[in-house]
Structures are given as structure tokens and as C-alpha cells.
C-alpha positions, 0 to 999 in steps of 0.5 A: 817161095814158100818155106818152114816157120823155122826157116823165117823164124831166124829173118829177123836177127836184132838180139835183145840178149844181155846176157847168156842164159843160165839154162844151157845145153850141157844141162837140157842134156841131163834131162834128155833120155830115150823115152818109148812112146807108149801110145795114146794116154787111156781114157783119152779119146783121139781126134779122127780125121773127121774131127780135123777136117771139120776143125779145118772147114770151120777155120776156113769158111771164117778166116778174114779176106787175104792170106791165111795168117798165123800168130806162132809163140812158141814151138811153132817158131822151132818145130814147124808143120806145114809152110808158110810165107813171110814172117814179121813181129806181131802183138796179140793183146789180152793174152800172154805165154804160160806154162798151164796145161799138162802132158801126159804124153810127148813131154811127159808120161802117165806116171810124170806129166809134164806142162806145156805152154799155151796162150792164157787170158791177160797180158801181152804176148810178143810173137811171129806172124806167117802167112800159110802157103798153099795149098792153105787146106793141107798146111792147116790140116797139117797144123792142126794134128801138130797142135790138138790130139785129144778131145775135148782139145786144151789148145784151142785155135781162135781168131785173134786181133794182132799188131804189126807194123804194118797196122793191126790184122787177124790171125789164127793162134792156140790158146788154152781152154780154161775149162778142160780138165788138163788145164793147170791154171796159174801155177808158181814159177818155181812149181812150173821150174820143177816139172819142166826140169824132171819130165821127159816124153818120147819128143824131148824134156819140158827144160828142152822145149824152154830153151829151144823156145827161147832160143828162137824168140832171140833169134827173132829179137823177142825176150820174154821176161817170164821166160827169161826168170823161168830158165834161171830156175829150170837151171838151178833146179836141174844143177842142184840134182847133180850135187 
């Protein structure tokens, strides 16, 4: 039976957890406020639908033989679209979770952008690996307007190679374009801290999209350490606003 990525993102249940997060719900609160969504940022041009059927073709006429596999990171594991199957630990070598491309809109405005996450080159990334259901054409479409509004997209879909237990196989994740404009690059911990503590959007704050993220990586038994520095910060600087 097919389900939601958030449905299979909790299959796996072996929690890496020491210790409770500094981050908490009671401070991703403090950040929370009603933002209206004032439309596409100006100046951006939109995706159609032809730009997400033609992304959609290309994705398909050069998928591996077998199902459809996707490599979800970070909001995919919490905030699904489309469905899929399964669900088991993977490994995407090469690349590694950052905060490095910014937001005008969704979690964050005009006049306060916010940082969303995306692969980045170096490193390791430790995720989820789904397959999509049928019908594979719409669930991926469906994907792709969750994923890329504007173009030229920062968040590119590409094939990567991934590690499982089950050997190593392709799968179709996101990863930044480091030529895009939006890109932020390598940015200090405590600048990233900063952003997603203050900017908030009509989808939620960035301190909201961190803990959700890291809640459902320990709900897959995953404990991204970067992460795990970058919450003690978030938390620190949304207490200190409050004194």
C-alpha cells in the first residue's frame, strides 16, 4: 500500500538522542506569527506548467531501470508531497545538508529573507530512501512544485549515487545550484543561527523548519551533528530576545 513520506518517516524508530534539544517547542513558538503571503517575490520569474512537465519528462526518460527512488533530507521527511513506498537509511556521498540558499518568501519575506537547507557539495549526507508510487508521473510532478517555484531553480533535482543496506543504487534528490544567485554559500553557524531565529513566512519560521527537521531525522534514528550545534544556537538566540 502506498503512503506519505511522513508516514514511513517514523518506520524506523532506533533513536541516537543523548540528550533533549535546547531548541524547543515553547521557543519555535516565540518565532510563530501570522504572516500573509504577498505572492510571487517581483522580479522572479515563476515556473508553468510546461517548465514542470518538461522537468518531469527529463527526470524520466533518465531514471535507472526499477522503481523510482527518492533521497528526502530534510522537509521531505515532514512535509510530503506526492506518495511513496518503503523507506529504509541511505547515504548520499559528496554532499552534506546546509542551510545556503535564501528565501524570500515562504519562510521569510522581502524585507527579511530567510535560509533554507539544500545539498551542498562535500561531505556525507545520512537520509531516508522511498520509492514513489504510481501513478510515478503525477507524485513526481507533484514533487517537483513542492520543491522549484522560481527559475533559474536553486534546488536542483539530480541522480545521485546512494548506500543502503541493500548495496549502493540511484536516487533523485535536491541539491543547490551554486551558480544561482540566491545561493548563500558557506555561511557561519551563528549567521545561519541568527536568520533562522528572526524570519518567518506564510509556511512557518526557519527555527520551526529546524526543529521539525531534526525531530523526524530522530524519528529515523539519524543525528546530524551540524544540526544538533545549530539548534543549541537557534535556541540561545531566540531565549536571549526574551531578556
Amino acid at each position: 500500500m502506498s503512503k506519505t513520506i511522513s508516514g514511513t518517516a517514523t518506520a524506523t524508530r532506533t533513536s541516537q538522542r543523548k540528550a533533549p534539544m535546547a531548541l524547543t517547542e515553547a521557543l519555535v513558538a516565540r518565532t510563530l506569527c501570522v504572516v500573509e503571503d504577498a505572492g510571487p517575490t517581483p522580479g522572479t520569474i515563476q515556473m508553468t506548467d510546461d517548465d514542470y512537465a518538461r522537468f518531469r519528462d527529463e527526470i524520466l526518460a533518465s531514471a535507472p531501470p526499477g522503481p523510482l527512488k527518492l533521497f528526502a533530507y530534510g522537509s521531505l521527511l515532514w512535509k510530503p508531497a506526492g506518495e511513496v513506498r518503503g523507506g529504509e537509511r541511505a547515504v548520499a556521498t559528496g554532499w552534506h545538508r546546509s542551510f545556503c540558499f535564501t528565501v524570500k518568501r515562504f519562510r521569510g519575506t522581502v524585507e527579511k529573507p530567510g535560509l533554507m537547507m539544500a545539498l551542498d557539495r562535500g561531505g556525507q549526507c545520512q537520509g531516508m530512501v522511498f520509492e514513489i508510487a504510481e501513478p510515478v508521473a503525477d507524485n513526481l510532478e507533484a514533487l517537483l512544485r513542492r520543491e522549484m517555484t522560481i527559475l533559474p531553480a536553486v534546488n536542483v533535482p539530480r541522480w545521485l549515487q546512494v548506500r543502503t543496506s541493500a548495496g549502493p543504487c540511484r536516487a533523485l534528490g535536491f541539491v543547490v545550484d551554486p551558480a544561482n544567485p540566491r545561493y548563500a554559500g558557506k555561511l557561519d553557524k551563528q549567521a545561519i543561527a541568527a536568520t533562522l531565529a528572526s524570519a518567518v513566512g506564510h509556511w512557518g519560521s526557519g527555527a520551526q523548519y529546524l526543529f521539525e527537521t531534526i525531530r523526524h531525522l530522530d524519528a529515523c534514528g539519524i543525528r546530524d551533528r551540524n544540526l544538533w550545534q545549530l539548534q543549541e544556537l537557534v535556541a540561545r538566540e531566540i531565549a536571549d530576545k526574551a531578556i
